[in-house]
N, C-alpha and C positions, 0 to 999 in steps of 0.2 A: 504494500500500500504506500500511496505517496499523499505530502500533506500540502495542500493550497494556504500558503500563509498570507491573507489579505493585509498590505499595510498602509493604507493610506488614514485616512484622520487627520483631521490640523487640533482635535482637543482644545475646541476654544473655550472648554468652561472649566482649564488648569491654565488659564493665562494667569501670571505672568509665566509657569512652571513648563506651557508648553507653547511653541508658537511655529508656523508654518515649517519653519526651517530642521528645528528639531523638536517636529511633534513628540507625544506623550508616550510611544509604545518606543522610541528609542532616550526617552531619558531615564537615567540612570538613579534609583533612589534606594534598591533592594539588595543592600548591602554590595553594591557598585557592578549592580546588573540592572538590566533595563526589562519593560516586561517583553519586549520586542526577545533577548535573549531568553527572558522565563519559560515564552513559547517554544522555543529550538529546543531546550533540555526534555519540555515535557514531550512534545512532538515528538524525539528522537524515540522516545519507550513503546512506539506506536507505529512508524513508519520508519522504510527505511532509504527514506529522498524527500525532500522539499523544493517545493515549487514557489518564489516569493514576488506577490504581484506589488510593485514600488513606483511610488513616483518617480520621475528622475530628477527630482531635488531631492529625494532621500536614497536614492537607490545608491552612493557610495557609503552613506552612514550604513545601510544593511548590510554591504560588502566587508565594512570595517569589520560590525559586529556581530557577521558572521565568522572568521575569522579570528577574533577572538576566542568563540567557543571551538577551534577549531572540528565545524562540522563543514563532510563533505556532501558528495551527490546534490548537489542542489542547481536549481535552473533561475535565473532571475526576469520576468516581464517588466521591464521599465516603462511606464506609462507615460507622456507628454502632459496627459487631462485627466482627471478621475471621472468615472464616466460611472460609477454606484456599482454595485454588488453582480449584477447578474453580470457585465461586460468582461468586469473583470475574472469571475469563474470561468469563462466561458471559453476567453483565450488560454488559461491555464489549462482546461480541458481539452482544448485542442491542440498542446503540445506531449502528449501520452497518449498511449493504447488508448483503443475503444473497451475495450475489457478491465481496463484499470482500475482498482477501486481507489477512492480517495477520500480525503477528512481532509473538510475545509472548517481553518480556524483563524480568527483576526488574532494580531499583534500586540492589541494592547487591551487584553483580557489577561483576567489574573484569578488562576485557579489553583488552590493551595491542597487539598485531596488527590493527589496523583492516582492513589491506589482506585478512586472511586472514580476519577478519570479512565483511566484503564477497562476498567470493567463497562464503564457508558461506551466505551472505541469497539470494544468488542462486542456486545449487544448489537450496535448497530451494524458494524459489520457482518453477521450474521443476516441480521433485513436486505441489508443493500445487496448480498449474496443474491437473493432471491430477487429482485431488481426493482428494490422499492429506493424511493428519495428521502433520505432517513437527517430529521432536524432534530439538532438537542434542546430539551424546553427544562428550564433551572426551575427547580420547587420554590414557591415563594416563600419568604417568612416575612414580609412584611408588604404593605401595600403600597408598592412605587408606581407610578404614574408617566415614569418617563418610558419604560419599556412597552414593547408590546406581549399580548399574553396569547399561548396556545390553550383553549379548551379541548380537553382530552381524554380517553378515555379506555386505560394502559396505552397500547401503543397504536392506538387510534386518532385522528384528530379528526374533531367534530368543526372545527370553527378558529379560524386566525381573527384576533383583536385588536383594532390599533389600541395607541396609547389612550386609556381611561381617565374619566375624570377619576376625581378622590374616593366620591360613594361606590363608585362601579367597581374601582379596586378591590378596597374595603371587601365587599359582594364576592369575586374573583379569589382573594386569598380565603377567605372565610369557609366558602365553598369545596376547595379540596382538587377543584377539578382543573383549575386553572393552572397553567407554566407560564415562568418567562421567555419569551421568545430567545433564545443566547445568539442564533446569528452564526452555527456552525451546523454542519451537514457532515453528511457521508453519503456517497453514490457509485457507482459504475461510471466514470468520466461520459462512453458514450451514451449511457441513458440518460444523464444531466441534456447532451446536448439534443437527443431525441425530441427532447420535450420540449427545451427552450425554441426548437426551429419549429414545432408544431403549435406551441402556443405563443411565440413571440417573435412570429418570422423575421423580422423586421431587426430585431436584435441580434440573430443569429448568421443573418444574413453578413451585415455590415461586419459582427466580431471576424467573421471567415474572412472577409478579404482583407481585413486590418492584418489577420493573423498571417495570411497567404503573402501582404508586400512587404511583414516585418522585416529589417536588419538584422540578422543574424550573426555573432561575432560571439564564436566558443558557447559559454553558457547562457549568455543573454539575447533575448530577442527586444531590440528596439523600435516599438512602433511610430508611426508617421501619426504626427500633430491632425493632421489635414482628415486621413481615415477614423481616427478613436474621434474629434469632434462629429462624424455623421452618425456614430455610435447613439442612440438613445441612451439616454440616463436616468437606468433604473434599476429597482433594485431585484437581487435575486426570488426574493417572497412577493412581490407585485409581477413581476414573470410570470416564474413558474409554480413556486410553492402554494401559493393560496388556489392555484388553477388546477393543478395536478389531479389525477382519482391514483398516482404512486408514492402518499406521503405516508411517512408513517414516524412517529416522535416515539424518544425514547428521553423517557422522564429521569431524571439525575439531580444528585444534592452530591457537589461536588466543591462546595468551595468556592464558588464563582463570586466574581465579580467585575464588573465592566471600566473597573475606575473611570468613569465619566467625570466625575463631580469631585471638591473638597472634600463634600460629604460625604461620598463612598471611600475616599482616600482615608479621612475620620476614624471611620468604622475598622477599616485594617489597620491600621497605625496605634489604634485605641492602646492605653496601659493606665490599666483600672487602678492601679499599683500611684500613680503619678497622680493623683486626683482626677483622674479620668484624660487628662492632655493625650494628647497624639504627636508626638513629635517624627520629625522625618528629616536627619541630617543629610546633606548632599556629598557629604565627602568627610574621609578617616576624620580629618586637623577642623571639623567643626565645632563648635562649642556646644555641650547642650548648654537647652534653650533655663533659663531661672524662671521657676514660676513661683509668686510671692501672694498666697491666697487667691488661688485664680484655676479656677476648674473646668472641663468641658470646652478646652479648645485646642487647636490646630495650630501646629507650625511647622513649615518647611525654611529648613535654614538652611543657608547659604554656606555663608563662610563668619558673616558678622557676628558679634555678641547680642542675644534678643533673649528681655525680659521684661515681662509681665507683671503689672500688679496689681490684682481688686481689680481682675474682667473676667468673664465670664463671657460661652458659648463665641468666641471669637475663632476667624481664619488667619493666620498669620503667614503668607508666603514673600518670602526672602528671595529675590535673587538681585545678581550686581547691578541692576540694572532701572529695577521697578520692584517694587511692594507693593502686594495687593492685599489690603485688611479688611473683611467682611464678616457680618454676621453668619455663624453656625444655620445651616439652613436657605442661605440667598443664592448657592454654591448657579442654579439656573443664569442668574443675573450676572455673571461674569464672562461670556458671550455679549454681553450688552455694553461693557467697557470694551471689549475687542473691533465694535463696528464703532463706535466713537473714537478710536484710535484709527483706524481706517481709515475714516471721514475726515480724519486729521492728516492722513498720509503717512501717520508713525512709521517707522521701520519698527518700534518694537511687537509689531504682530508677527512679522517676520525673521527675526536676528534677535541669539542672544548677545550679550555683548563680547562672551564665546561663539565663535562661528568654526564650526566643521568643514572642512575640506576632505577631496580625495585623498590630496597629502599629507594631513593634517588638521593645523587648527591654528588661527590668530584670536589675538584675546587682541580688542581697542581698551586699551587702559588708559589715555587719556585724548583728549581734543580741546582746540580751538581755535583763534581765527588764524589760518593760512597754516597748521600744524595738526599732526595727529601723532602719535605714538600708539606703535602696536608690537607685541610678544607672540614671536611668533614661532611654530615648532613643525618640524617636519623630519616624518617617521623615516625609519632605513631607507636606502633604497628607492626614496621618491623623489618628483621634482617639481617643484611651480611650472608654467605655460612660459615659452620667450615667448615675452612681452615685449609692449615698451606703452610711456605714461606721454600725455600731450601737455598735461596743466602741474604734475607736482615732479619733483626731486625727492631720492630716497636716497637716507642714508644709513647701512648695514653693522651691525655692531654683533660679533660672534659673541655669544655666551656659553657655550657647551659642541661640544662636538666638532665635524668637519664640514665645510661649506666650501663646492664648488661651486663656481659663480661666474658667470660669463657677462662681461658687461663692455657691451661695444664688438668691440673688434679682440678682445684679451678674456680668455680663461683662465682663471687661477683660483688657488686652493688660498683660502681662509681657515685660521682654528683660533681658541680661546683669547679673547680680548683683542683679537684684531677688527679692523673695520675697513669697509670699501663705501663710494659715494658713487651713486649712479645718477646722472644730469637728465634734465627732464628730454624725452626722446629717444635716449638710448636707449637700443634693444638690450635687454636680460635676462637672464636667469637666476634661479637659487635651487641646488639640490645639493640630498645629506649623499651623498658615495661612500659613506663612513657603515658601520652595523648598532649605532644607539643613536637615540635621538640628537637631530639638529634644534638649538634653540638660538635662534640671535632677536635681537633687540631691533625695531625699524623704525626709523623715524623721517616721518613724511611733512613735504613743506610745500606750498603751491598758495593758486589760486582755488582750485576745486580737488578736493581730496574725495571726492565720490568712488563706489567700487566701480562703479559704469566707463570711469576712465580707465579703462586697459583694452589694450589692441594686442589678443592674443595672436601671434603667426605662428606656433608650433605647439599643442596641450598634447600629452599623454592619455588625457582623461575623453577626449572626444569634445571639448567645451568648444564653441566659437568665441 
C-alpha cells in the first residue's frame, strides 16, 4: 500500500505561528518535529511509499523534511495552484497501478494512538479489498461545529453533514450515531478514479491531461500553472464521496486531532499539573513561560522571556516577528486578523522573519532606510542562484565554515572572519563546498532592498 500525503493549508487560524510560506503541518513544535514529519513516522507503520501532493512554495520545505526523517520510496506532485481535495487525489492516483490500494492522509493532522491507528488502516483495508471507498469518521467527544459529521451506522453511512450549528451538534454527539468527518480515505487508486470520471467528468477529465503534460524530472512531477487553473476546485466529498453507493466509514477513537485552532493546540499542550497552562516552546534554549496566578491559558514561545500575571483563559503566541494575544475560545477570529493584514499588503501573512530556502535559511535581523542585515546559513553541499542585484550592494562576512563565492569575473574560497563586497550589478554567487554548515553575516545597502530584486541566470532549484 502506498500513502497520498495531502499538504497544502496556509493554517490561517495559527497566525502568527503559521503563514503561507511555512504553513502549520511543516512547523516544528513537537519536540523539534513538525506534524508534516509526525505523519511520515506514522504512515511508514502502514505503507510502504509515499506519494506527497505540495505546493511549490512548500514543496522544498517537504524535501528538507523528508530527509530528515530519512524516508525513502517517495514521489512528490508539486502543484503551481491548490485546486481542493478531489484534484489533488486524483493526480496522485494517477501516478500508480490501477490495483493499488492507498490511504490518503493530510499533513497537518495529529494522531497520538498509533496502535488504534493501525488497526482503523487495517479495517479499512480489508473494505477497500473488496472495492469499497473507505473514509475515517473520529468518535466525537464533544460538540464542534467546525467539522463536518458522518451519520452512521457501523460501517454504513447513512448521510454526510456539513458543519452544524451549536444545537444540531449538541443532537449529533449526544446521539451516538454521528462521526467526524477526518478527511482521510482508503481505496483501490483505480476505483477512486472510476468514480471520480463517472460522477465528476469534468474533474477527471482536466486532472488526466494536467497529469499527461506534467514535467517529469526523477521523483517529481511538475505541473503546468495554465492546466491545474482549468482544474475545478473541489473537494474530494462534494465529488465523489457524498455521491458514491461505494462508501463505507470505518469508525475510530484514535487520538485525533486537526490542530486547526489555538484551541485544539490548548487541549494537547494542556498540563493540568501547571494550573491548567499549555505551554509550547519552539526550541531547546526557550525559557519556560512564568505564570504568577494565572490559569487556563496558552503560550507558544519563541525564544523571549513571557510572563503572566492575574489573567486568565488567555492565547499567548510569540514569535520574532508579531504577537498575537486573544481570548481562550476566539481561536475562529484569527483568520480575521490575516485578511486585514492582507488588505494591508503585510508580508507577515507570508514570511516568517525566518525564511526557508532550498539551500537553507536567512533570518532578517535587522532593517532600515537604505540597509538590511540578514544571517544567513546554507547547508552542505548547496548553492544560492548566480544572480546579480540592480538597486542594492552586498557585503559578505564568513562566520563559520567555507564559502565559495564567485563575484564578477573571480572565484574564490572564503573561511572564518573573512569578508568579500559585491557592487551593485555584479553577477554572484555563494555556496558551502565544505561538509557542515555555511553561516556568514550579509549586509545589504541600496535604494530598494526588496526580495523581487534578483535577476536569477543560473538556480539549481529550477527558480526563475
Amino acid at each position: 500500500m502506498k500513502t497520498i500525503v495531502l499538504c497544502g493549508g496556509s493554517g490561517t487560524r495559527l497566525w502568527p505561528l503559521s503563514r503561507k510560506m511555512l504553513p502549520k503541518q511543516f512547523v516544528r513544535m513537537f519536540d523539534g518535529q513538525s506534524l508534516f514529519q509526525l505523519t511520515l513516522s506514522r504512515n511508514a507503520r502502514v505503507a510502504d511509499e509515499s506519494i506527497f501532493v505540495v505546493g511549490k512554495d512548500q514543496y522544498f520545505l517537504a524535501l528538507d523534511q523528508v530527509g530528515t526523517n530519512c524516508i525513502s520510496g517517495c514521489k512528490y506532485l508539486a502543484e503551481p495552484i491548490g485546486r481542493s481535495t478531489a484534484p489533488a487525489v486524483a493526480l496522485a492516483c494517477m501516478s500508480v497501478a490501477a490495483d493499488e490500494l492507498v490511504l490518503v492522509t493530510t499533513a497537518d493532522h495529529l494522531i497520538r494512538d498509533l496502535d488504534a491507528f493501525q488497526s482503523a488502516v487495517n479495517e479499512a483495508i480489508s473494505l477497500a479489498n473488496h472495492g469499497f471507498l473507505v473514509t475515517f469518521g473520529i468518535k466525537p467527544d464533544y460538540p464542534e461545529t467546525g467539522f463536518g459529521y458522518i451519520e452512521h451506522k457501523g460501517n454504513e453511512v447513512i448521510l454526510f453533514h456539513e458543519k452544524p450549528q451549536l444545537d444540531d451538534a449538541k443532537t449529533y454527539v449526544a446521539s451516538g450515531d454521528f462521526l467526524w468527518n477526518s478527511g482521510m480515505f482508503c481505496f483501490k487508486a483505480g476505483v477512486f478514479l472510476e468514480e471520480l470520471q463517472r460522477l465528476a467528468p469534468v474533474v477527471f477529465n482536466q486532472a488526466r491531461k494536467t497529469f499527461d503534460n506534467a514535467n517529469v524530472v526523477g521523483d517529481t512531477y511538475d505541473f503546468d500553472l495554465a492546466d491545474m487553473n482549468l482544474i475545478p476546485d473541489i473537494s474530494i466529498d462534494y465529488a465523489v464521496m457524498e455521491k458514491t453507493n461505494l462508501v463505507k466509514v470505518v469508525p475510530c477513537d484514535i487520538g485525533w486531532s486537526d490542530m486547526g485552532s489555538f484551541d485544539a493546540m490548548y487541549q494537547e499542550f494542556l498540563n493540568p499539573k501547571e494550573s491548567s497552562n499549555a505551554t509550547v516552546l519552539r526550541s531547546i534554549d526557550t525559557p519556560d513561560p512564568i505564570y504568577i496566578d494565572s490559569t487556563n491559558n496558552l503560550v507558544v514561545a519563541d525564544k523571549r522571556e513571557i510572563a503572566l500575571v492575574d489573567v486568565d483563559e488567555l492565547q499567548v503566541i510569540d514569535t520574532s516577528d508579531a504577537i498575537l494575544i486573544a481570548k481562550k475560545g476566539s481561536s475562529q477570529k484569527v483568520k480575521d486578523v490575516v485578511s486585514i493584514l492582507k488588505a494591508k499588503k503585510s508580508e507577515l501573512t507570508e514570511l516568517h522573519r525566518k525564511v526557508y530556502r532550498p539551500w537553507g535559511w536567512y533570518d532578517n535581523l535587522e532593517e532600515g532606510l537604505r540597509f538590511k542585515v540578514k544571517r544567513i546559513l546554507v547547508n552542505p553541499g548547496a548553492k544560492l542562484s548566480l544572480q546579480k542585484h540592480y538597486h542594492r550592494a552586498e557585503h559578505w562576512i564568513v562566520v563559520q565554515g567555507t564559502a565559495e563565492i564567485t563575484n564578477g569575473d573571480k572565484t574564490f574560497v572564503l573561511t572564518e572572519n573573512e569578508s568579500t563586497y559585491i557592487p551593485v550589478g555584479h553577477i554572484h554567487r555563494l555556496s558551502n563546498p565544505g561538509r557542515v554548515p555555511l553561516e556568514i553575516i550579509e549586509v545589504q545597502s541600496g535604494g530598494f532592498l526588496g526580495e523581487d530584486d534578483i535577476v536569477r541566470i543560473n538556480d539549481n532549484y529550477g527558480r526563475n
